[in-house]
C-alpha positions, 0 to 999 in steps of 0.5 A, a space after each residue: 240115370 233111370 231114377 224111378 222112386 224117390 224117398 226123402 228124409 226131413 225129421 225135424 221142425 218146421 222152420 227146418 221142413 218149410 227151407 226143405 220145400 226148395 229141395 223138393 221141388 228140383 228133385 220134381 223139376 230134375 226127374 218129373 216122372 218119378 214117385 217121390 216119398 217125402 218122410 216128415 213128424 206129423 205136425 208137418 204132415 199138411 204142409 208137405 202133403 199140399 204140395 202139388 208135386 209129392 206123391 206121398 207123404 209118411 209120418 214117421 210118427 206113425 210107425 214103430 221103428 222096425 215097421 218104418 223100416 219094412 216100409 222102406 223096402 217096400 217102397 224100392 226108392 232108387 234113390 234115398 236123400 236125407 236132407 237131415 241125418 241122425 242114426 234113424 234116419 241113417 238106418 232108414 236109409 239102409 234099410 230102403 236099399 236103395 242104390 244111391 244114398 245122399 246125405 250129409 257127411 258130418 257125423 261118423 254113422 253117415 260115412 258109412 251110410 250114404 255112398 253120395 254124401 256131400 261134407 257139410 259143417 253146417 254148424 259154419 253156418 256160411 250159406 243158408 239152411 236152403 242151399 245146403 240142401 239144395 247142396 244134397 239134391 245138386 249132388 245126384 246130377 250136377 249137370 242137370 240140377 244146374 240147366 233146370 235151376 229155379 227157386 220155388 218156397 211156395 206153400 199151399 193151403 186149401 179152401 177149408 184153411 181159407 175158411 177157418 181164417 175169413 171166420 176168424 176175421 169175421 168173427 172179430 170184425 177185423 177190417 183195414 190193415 192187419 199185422 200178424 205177430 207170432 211171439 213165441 218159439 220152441 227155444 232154439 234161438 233167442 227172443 224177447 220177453 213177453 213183458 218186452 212184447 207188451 210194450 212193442 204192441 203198444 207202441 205199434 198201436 201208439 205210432 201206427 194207430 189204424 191197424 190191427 194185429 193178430 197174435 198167432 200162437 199154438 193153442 197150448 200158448 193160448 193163456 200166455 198169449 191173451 195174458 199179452 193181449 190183456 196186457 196191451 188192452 186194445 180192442 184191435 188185438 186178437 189172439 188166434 190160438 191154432 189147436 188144428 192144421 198148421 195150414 189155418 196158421 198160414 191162411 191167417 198169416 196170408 191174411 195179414 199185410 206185414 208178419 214179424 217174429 223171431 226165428 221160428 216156423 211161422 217166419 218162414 211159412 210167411 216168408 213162402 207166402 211172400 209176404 212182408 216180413 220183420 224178422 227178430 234174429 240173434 248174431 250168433 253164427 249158428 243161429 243167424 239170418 245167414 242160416 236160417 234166415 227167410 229164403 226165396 222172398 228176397 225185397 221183401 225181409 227186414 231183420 233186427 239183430 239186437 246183439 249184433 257188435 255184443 260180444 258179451 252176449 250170454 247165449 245161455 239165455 233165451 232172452 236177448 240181453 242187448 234188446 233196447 229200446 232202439 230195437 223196439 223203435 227200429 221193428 216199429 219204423 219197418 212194420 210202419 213202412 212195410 205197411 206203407 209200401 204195401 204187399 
């Protein structure tokens, strides 16, 4: 099969973006001379647009719907992959006319869009968010995808990222051992309250006292997030609010010898940095760390699931109802031996 130009479709968040990037690379291993168009939001821009094997990245934000999809059939892709379907991206998909459409079969509009689409009820949630991806990219040449499998979640930052973070550090004089605590999410699965916060950064000081810890937030959590440093009062805890490119959030999280948050983008940006990760996560099917847990760092995840044997958990609140003290005691055991056995 000649496939000369590639474009793939992921529209949606960064947790979702960053368990994409396995797909990526095999559609690069699988047909290395081809130009591939990788189609993101634009606060995934600088992720994709440093990996070393995409051609061009689109931001779809960029572009009024109808000049989008006059962009697509410029382009002449052979091949188009939605990883992620919704009637946009399905549209997009026939406008680019491209002879070989893969995508997901699960809602009506992609029966009638994609002439290589794989049945998948991710809402099962039986594998992870990763492989049925990869699920989408195995369907071109099965034969091929299986002889050159290979797991590859590498994210790169470059030097001005490095930079950003080394003055960051500089600026706070933070020295020795540095844990990177991303406390918020943008609601899609349950976490902690800010006050429940307050009293696990106490207690990590408490039982791990030399150490420091960097609160990573989007600058518009900025006031929320030093509110929680205020009330931790210590000297060792620093708020970095990222208000630029999400690169300097990955440069501070590689920075930092263990990261611990919920489910959410910077998890898995540290999950593809390698790092040692203590991950908070709910039991529910769809929201759990069989789906959207951290993927390709294996050895080096922990997670606590709070409501995990609670069938009486209301997953209308944003806030576990089963977070105990248990919990709170068992994130600081593993941030404490992490930190122990090092990166």
């Amino acid at each position: 099969m000649d496939i000369k130009r590639i474009v793939i479709a992921r529209t949606d968040k960064i947790g979702d973006l960053v368990l994409s990037i396995p797909s990526f690379y095999m559609l690069r291993k699988m047909y290395p001379e081809a130009d591939i168009t990788v189609l993101v939001r634009k606060y995934n821009y600088e992720i994709v647009k440093n990996l070393p094997y995409v051609s061009r990245v689109l931001k779809i934000d960029d572009y009024r719907k109808e000049e989008l999809k006059l962009k697509m059939k410029y382009l002449k892709p052979d091949v188009f992959v939605a990883l992620y379907t919704d009637e946009f991206v399905g549209e997009l998909a026939k406008a680019s006319k491209a002879r070989i459409k893969v995508g997901p079969l699960s809602k009506w509009h992609s029966f009638l869009t994609y002439n290589k689409g794989v049945f998948q009820k991710r809402s099962h949630s039986v594998k992870n968010e990763a492989q049925y991806n990869l699920d989408l990219v195995r369907k071109l040449d099965p034969k091929r995808f299986d002889e050159m499998f290979e797991i590859n979640t590498d994210i790169y930052y470059e030097e001005k990222h490095r930079k950003a973070a080394q003055i960051f550090i500089e600026e706070n004089n933070i020295s020795g051992k540095l844990i990177a605590v991303n406390p918020f999410m943008g609601g899609s699965a349950k976490n902690i309250s800010d006050e429940q916060y307050v009293e696990l950064l106490k207690c990590i000081f408490q039982e791990i006292p030399d150490t420091n810890i960097v609160l990573t937030c989007h600058i518009s959590e900025d006031e929320r997030a030093q509110k929680i440093a205020d009330a931790v009062g210590n000297k060792h805890l620093f708020v970095f609010p990222n208000g630029g490119d999400l690169l300097n959030l990955a440069a501070i999280i590689d920075r930092a010898d263990v990261y611990f948050g919920g489910s959410t983008g910077p998890t898995h940006i540290a999950g593809s940095l390698k790092k040692k990760v203590v991950g908070l996560y709910p039991a529910k099917k769809t929201q759990s760390t069989t789906r959207w847990g951290v993927f390709g760092n294996d050895g080096n995840v922990e997670y606590v699931v709070p409501d995990e044997g609670n069938s009486m958990e209301d997953y209308g609140h944003k806030e576990f109802d089963s977070y105990v003290e248990g919990h709170r005691q068992r994130i600081v055991r593993l941030i404490g031996k992490a930190l122990k056995n090092g990166c």
